[in-house]
NUZA-969296 format. One record per residue (C-alpha): x, y negated, z. Coordinates in steps of 0.02 Angstrom, whole numbers, padded with zeros to 5 digits, always signed. Each point is the difference from the previous one (the first is absolute). Layout:
% residues N
XYZ...
This chain:
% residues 571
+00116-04596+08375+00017-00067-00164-00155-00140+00025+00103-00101+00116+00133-00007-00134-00110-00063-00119-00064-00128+00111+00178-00074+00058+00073+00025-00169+00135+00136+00012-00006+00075-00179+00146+00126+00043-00094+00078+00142-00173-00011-00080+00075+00094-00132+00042+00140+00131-00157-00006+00097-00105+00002-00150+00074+00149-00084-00018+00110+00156-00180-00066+00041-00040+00053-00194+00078+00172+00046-00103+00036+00144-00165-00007-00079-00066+00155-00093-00030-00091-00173-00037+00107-00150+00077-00152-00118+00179-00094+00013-00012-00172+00069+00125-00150-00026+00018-00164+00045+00034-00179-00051-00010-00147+00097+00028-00207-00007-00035-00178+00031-00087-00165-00029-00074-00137+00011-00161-00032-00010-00084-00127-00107-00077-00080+00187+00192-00023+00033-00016+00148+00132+00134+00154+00007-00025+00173-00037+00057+00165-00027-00036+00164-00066+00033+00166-00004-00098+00120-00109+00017+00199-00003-00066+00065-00145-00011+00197-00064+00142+00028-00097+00025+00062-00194-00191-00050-00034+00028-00114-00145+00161-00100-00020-00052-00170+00084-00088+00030+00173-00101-00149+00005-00085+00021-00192-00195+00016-00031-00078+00124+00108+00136+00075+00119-00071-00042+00166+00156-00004+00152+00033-00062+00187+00044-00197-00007+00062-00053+00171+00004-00207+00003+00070-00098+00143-00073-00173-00015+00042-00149+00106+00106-00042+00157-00005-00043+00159-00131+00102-00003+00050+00124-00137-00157+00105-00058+00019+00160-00090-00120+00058-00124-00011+00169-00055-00081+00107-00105-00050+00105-00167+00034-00105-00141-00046-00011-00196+00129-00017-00115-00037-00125-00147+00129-00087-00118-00093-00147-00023-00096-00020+00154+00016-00179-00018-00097-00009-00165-00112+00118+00040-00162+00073+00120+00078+00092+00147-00190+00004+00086-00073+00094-00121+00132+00129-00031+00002+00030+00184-00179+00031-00001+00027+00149-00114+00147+00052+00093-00075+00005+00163-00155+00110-00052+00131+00112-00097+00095+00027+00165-00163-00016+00125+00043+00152+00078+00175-00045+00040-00030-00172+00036-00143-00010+00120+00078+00123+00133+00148-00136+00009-00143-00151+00014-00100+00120+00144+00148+00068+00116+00124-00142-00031-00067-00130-00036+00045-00043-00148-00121-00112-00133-00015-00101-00168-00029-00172-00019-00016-00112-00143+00062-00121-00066-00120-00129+00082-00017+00064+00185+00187+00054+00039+00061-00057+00172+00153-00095-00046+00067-00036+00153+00118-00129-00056-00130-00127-00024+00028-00035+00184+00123-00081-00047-00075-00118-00116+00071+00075-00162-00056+00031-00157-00067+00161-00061-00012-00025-00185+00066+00116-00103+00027+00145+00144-00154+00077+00055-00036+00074-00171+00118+00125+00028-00094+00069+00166-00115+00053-00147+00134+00147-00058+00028+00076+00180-00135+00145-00025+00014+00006+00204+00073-00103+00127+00051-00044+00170+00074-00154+00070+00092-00005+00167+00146-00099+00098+00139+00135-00013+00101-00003+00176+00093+00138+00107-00159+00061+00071-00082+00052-00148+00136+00044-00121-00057+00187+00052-00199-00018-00069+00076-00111-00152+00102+00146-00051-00141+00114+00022-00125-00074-00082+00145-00042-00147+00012+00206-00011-00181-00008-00034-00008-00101-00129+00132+00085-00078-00065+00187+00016-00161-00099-00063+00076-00062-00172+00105+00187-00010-00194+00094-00014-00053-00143-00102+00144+00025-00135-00095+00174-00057-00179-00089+00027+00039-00084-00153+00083+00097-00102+00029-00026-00146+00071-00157+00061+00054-00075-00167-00190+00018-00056-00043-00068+00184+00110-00144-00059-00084-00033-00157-00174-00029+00088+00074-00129+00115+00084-00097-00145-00184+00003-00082-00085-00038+00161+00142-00163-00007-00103-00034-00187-00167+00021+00059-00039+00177-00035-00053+00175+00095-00073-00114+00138-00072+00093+00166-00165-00056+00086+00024-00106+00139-00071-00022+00174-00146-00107-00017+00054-00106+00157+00169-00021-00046+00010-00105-00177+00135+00112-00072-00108+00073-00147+00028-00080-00160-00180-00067-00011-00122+00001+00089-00198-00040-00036-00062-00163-00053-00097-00022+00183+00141+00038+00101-00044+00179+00045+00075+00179-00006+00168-00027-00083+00000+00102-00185+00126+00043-00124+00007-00088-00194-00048+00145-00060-00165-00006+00134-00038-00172-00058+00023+00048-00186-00180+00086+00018-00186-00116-00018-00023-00112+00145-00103-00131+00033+00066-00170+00059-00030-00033+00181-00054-00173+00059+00049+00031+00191+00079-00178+00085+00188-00003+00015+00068+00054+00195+00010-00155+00089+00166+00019+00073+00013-00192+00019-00103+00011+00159+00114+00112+00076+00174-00073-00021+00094-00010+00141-00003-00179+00078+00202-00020+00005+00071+00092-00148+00163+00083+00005+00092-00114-00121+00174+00069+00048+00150-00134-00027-00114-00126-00076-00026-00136+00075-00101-00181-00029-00101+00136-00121-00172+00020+00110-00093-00137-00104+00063+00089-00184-00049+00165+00084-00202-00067+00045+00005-00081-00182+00044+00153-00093-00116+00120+00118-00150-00117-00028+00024+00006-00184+00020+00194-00001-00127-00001+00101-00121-00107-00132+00039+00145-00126+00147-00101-00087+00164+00058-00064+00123-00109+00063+00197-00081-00067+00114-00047+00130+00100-00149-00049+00164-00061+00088+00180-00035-00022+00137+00133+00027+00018+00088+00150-00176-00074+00084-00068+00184+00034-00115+00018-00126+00000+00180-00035+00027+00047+00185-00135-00106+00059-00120+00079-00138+00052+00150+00093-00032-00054+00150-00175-00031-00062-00026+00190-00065+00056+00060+00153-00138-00105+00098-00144+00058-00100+00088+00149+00021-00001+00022-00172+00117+00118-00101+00108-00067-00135+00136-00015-00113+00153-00130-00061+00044-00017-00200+00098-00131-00051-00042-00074-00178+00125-00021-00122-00009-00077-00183+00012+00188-00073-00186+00011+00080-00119+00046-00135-00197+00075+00008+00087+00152+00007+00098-00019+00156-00140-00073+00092-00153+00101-00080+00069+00163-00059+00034+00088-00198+00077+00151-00076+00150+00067+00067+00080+00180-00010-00051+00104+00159+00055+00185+00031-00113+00127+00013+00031+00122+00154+00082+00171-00052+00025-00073-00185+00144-00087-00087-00126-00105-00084-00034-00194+00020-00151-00061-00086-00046-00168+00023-00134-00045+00098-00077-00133+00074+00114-00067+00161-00075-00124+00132+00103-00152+00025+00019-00120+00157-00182-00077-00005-00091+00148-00020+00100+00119+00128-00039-00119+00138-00187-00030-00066-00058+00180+00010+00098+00027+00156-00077-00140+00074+00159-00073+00066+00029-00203-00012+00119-00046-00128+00150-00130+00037+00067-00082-00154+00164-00087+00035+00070-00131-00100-00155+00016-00099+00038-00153-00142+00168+00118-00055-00129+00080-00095-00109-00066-00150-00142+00018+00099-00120+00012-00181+00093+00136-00064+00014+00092+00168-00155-00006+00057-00082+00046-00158-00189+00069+00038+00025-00024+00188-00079-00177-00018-00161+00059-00008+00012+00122+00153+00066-00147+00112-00154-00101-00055-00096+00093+00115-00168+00048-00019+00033+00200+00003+00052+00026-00178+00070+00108-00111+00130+00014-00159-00016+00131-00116+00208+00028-00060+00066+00047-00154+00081+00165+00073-00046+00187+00055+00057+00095+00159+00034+00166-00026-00111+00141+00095+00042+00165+00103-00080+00107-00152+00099-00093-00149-00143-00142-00038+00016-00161+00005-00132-00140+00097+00015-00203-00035+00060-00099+00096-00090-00138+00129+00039-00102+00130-00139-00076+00130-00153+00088+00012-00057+00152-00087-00150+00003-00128-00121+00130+00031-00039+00014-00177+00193+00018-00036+00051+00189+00054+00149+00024-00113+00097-00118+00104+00145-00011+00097-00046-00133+00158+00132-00121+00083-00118-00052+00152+00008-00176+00055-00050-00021+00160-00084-00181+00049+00082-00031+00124+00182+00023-00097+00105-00148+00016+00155-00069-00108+00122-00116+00090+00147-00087-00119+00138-00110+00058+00118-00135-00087+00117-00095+00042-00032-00189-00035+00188-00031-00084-00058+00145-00133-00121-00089-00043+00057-00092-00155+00132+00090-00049-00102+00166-00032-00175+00065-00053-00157-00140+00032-00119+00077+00111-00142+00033-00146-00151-00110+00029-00093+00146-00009+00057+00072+00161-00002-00149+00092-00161+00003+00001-00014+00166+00072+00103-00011+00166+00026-00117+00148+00150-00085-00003+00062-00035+00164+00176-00111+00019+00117+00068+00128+00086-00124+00088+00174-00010+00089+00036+00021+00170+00009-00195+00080+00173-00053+00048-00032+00049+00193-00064+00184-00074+00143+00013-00092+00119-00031+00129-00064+00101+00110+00001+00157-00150+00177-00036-00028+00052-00006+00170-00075+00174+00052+00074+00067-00160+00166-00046+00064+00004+00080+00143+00082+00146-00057+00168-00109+00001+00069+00028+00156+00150-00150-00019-00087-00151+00097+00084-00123-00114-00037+00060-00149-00183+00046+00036-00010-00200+00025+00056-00049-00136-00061+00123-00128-00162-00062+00080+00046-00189-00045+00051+00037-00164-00153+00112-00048-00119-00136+00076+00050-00117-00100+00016+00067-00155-00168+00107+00011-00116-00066+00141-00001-00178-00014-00150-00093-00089+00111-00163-00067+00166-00065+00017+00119+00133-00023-00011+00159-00079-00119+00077-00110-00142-00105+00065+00081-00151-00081-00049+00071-00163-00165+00085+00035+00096+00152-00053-00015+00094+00175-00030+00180+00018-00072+00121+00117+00090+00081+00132+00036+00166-00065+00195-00062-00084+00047-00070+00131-00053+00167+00110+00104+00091-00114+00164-00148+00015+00006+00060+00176-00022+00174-00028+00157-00027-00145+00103-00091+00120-00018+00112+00136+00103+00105-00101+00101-00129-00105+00086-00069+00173+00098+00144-00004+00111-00082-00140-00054-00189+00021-00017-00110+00170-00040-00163-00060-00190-00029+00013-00007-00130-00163+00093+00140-00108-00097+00156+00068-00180-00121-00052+00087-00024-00177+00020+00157-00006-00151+00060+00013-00090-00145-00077+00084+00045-00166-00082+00181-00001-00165-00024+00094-00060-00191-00053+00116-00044-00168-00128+00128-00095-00159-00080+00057+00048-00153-00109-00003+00104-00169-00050-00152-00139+00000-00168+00101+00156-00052-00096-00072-00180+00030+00040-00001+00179+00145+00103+00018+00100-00161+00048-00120-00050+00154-00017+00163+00024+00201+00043+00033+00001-00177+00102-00150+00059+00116+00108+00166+00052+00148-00100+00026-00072-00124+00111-00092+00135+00092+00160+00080+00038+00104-00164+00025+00110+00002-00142+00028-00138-00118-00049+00134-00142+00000+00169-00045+00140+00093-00031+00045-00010-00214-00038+00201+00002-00172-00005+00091-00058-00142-00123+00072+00105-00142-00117+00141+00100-00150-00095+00006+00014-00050-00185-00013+00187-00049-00172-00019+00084-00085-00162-00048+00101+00007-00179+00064-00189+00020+00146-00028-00129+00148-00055+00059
């Protein structure tokens, strides 16, 4: 029973079981298997194992190859997730939702017997069940990859049900071995997906499900680019007043002190305002603007600016795309961040927002987040199904205009930025111009008694009594209290994200350091040292702060040297 190897970690006998549970199943293809672990970004555990058809293309997990992906998540309890899975290189850069879409009405006849007899389903990105928020952890950064499992199941694996587990594993496999010739020629299959990842060959969508990459101007059926591309009429229908129906405690997750952020920023969505989150480090900026999405429930995605950002990134131009069953690459015109999320209708989440030249990035988008349901005419062409070429616009279509090529922008679409208030000087101004165009709502820091009690259920996963106390002391001091000691004594404090990740660091650093002062240094050199990047000026009250908060005269000669590297004080 190779399942119950998996779960209790026996590689050697998994191995074994595995290999004789492939050889009992009447598959037309060869199947292998590969299988690891990690952490996840939420600081939970987990494990894979994925069994792929062999000999396919050399890397199992590339565009288009679609496998079994068996994920144990968690412990105490441990949940197992299992299912059909996409493979995608760069899932992390790209659209996982919308390649699934096309994947799943590709395989429709394979997939919905699973979804009928076994229950199997697909959820997205913005209503998975992640269990492990019952534990008060963070989900950032996870639940986008529920988006690749074409089909899944989750259940709490135990010795009464390793029998159905295996099963229902043996259908999912004989599932992906018939879809392996349903998409033949797989290499070309692969191809679409990579151009579905740029924007291109996009199915229709359900209209209830927001997955379509636009949809019409009054909210209605959901259409394809191309659909949009022909004469339309604006639409002057009132946005959906999803305000009046949010629910009346919102799931904020691990955030806490944040309910009076959470009704500013709702009431200001709410008023038909884009809205920048401002806050220092760590204050849960980007996970309570998530927070928010989910609440509507809106869908959504995360981009993080960077200085590199240009109209380009953010609006869309010319790029060399591959034509399916051609070597060719002409260049055509590719969507960027802004205008993927506008005619999908999904909220857009800018973080660290002033990284970017915000005047360059933005570009023509300044007039669409005026308001007012208009429309840019840009200097580019999108290339047709028959060869031609239409003009490209974003916002509403022109009736008069049927050569063109329509980005819809759907009122009630919503931009959120964040930035962190020690940025602020060192990098990009926020332009004047888009000031003027959002809500900008300060994020404050937990209060001291907040704090402490944040940092004291974080460190609960340190089972020495001792050293739980006085990792707490330590960490209080330095991070949680308002004046006196500590960060506080400088205004310089920061949310409670780095110190969440100290504990999760020295959970595993005790294994090669016991003192609770050292382990804090420690960590304080990787996790906080960086946040200080340019305040040479205080580097000196800076290094005395840290001492005092861990009762040493000073820092150590090396950790000043450290923290120099950061602020860029000369010696």
């Amino acid at each position: 029973m190779f399942i119950e190897e998996f779960v209790v970690d026996d590689p050697v006998a998994l191995g074994r079981g595995l290999e004789a549970f492939l050889a009992s199943l009447d598959l037309k293809h060869e199947f292998a298997w590969s299988s690891g672990a990690r952490e996840l970004p939420t600081g939970v555990p987990s494990r894979f194992l994925d069994i792929y058809p062999d000999r396919i293309v050399d890397k199992y997990d590339s565009f288009g190859i679609v496998y079994v992906r068996l994920w144990l998540v968690g412990q105490n309890p441990t949940k197992l997730l299992m299912g059909i899975f996409l493979g995608a290189a760069r899932a992390e850069q790209a659209e996982p939702r919308r390649a699934a879409t096309y994947v799943r009405n590709e395989l429709e006849n394979l997939l919905d017997p699973l979804e009928r007899e076994r229950g199997f389903q697909y959820k997205t990105w913005a209503d998975a069940d992640i269990w492990w928020r019952e534990q008060g952890m963070s989900v950032r950064a996870v639940t986008r990859q529920f988006e690749q499992f074409m089909t899944y199941k989750a259940v709490t694996p135990n010795e009464g049900n390793y029998d159905s587990i295996e099963s229902d594993i043996g259908r999912l496999i004989a599932t992906v071995d018939q879809a392996m010739d349903e998409l033949e020629p797989i290499r070309e299959f692969g191809k679409n997906i990579l151009l579905l990842y740029y924007g291109e060959n996009l199915p229709a969508a359900p209209a209830t499900t927001g997955d379509g990459f636009a949809a019409d101007a009054a909210g209605g059926a959901a259409t394809t680019v191309a659909d949009q591309a022909q004469p339309q009429t604006p639409q002057a229908d009132p946005e959906p007043d999803w305000f009046a129906n949010l629910p009346e405690d919102p799931d904020l997750g691990d955030l806490r002190g944040m309910e009076d952020a959470y009704e500013k920023v709702v009431a200001a969505l709410a008023a038909g305002k884009h809205v920048l989150l401002m806050g220092a480090p760590g204050v849960g900026k980007t996970e309570l603007a998530e927070a928010v999405c989910r609440s509507v429930p809106q869908p959504y995605d995360v981009v993080t600016a960077t200085s590199d950002w240009t109209s380009v990134h953010t609006i869309g131009g010319y790029m060399p795309v591959p034509i399916a069953g051609s070597n060719a690459e002409p260049l055509d015109f590719i969507p960027g961040v802004f205008t993927e999320a506008m005619a999908a209708n999904k909220w857009l989440i800018i973080d660290e927002m002033n990284r970017a030249d915000i005047d360059k990035a933005f570009g023509e988008m300044f007039t669409l987040l005026g308001g007012k349901r208009k429309s840019i005419m840009l200097p580019y062409r999108k290339r047709q199904d028959d060869g031609g070429y239409r003009r490209v616009v974003l916002g509403m279509a022109n009736a008069q205009q049927a050569d063109t090529q329509v980005y819809g922008l759907d009122p009630s679409w919503r931009l959120i930025g964040t930035m962190n208030t020690f940025d602020k000087a060192s990098l990009f101004q926020m332009s004047f111009a888009f000031s003027r165009r959002v809500a900008v709502i300060e994020i404050a820091i937990p209060n001291e008694a907040d704090y402490r009690v944040i940092i004291e259920t974080a460190v609960a996963v340190l089972d020495d009594d001792a050293l739980r106390d006085a990792i707490v002391q330590l960490l209080v001091a330095i991070f949680a209290v308002e004046g006196g000691t500590g960060l506080g004594a400088l205004g310089l404090r920061v949310g409670p994200a780095i110190p969440l990740d100290i504990v999760r660091f020295i959970d595993r650093m005790r294994r090669y350091e016991d003192d609770p002062a050292k382990l804090v240094l420690t960590a304080l050199e990787s996790f906080l040292f960086p946040q200080f990047e340019g305040l040479h000026e205080q580097t000196a009250d800076i290094a005395a702060s840290i001492a005092a908060g861990l009762g040493m005269h000073e820092l150590p000669v090396e950790s000043i040297a450290r923290l120099r590297t950061f602020t860029g004080a000369m010696e």
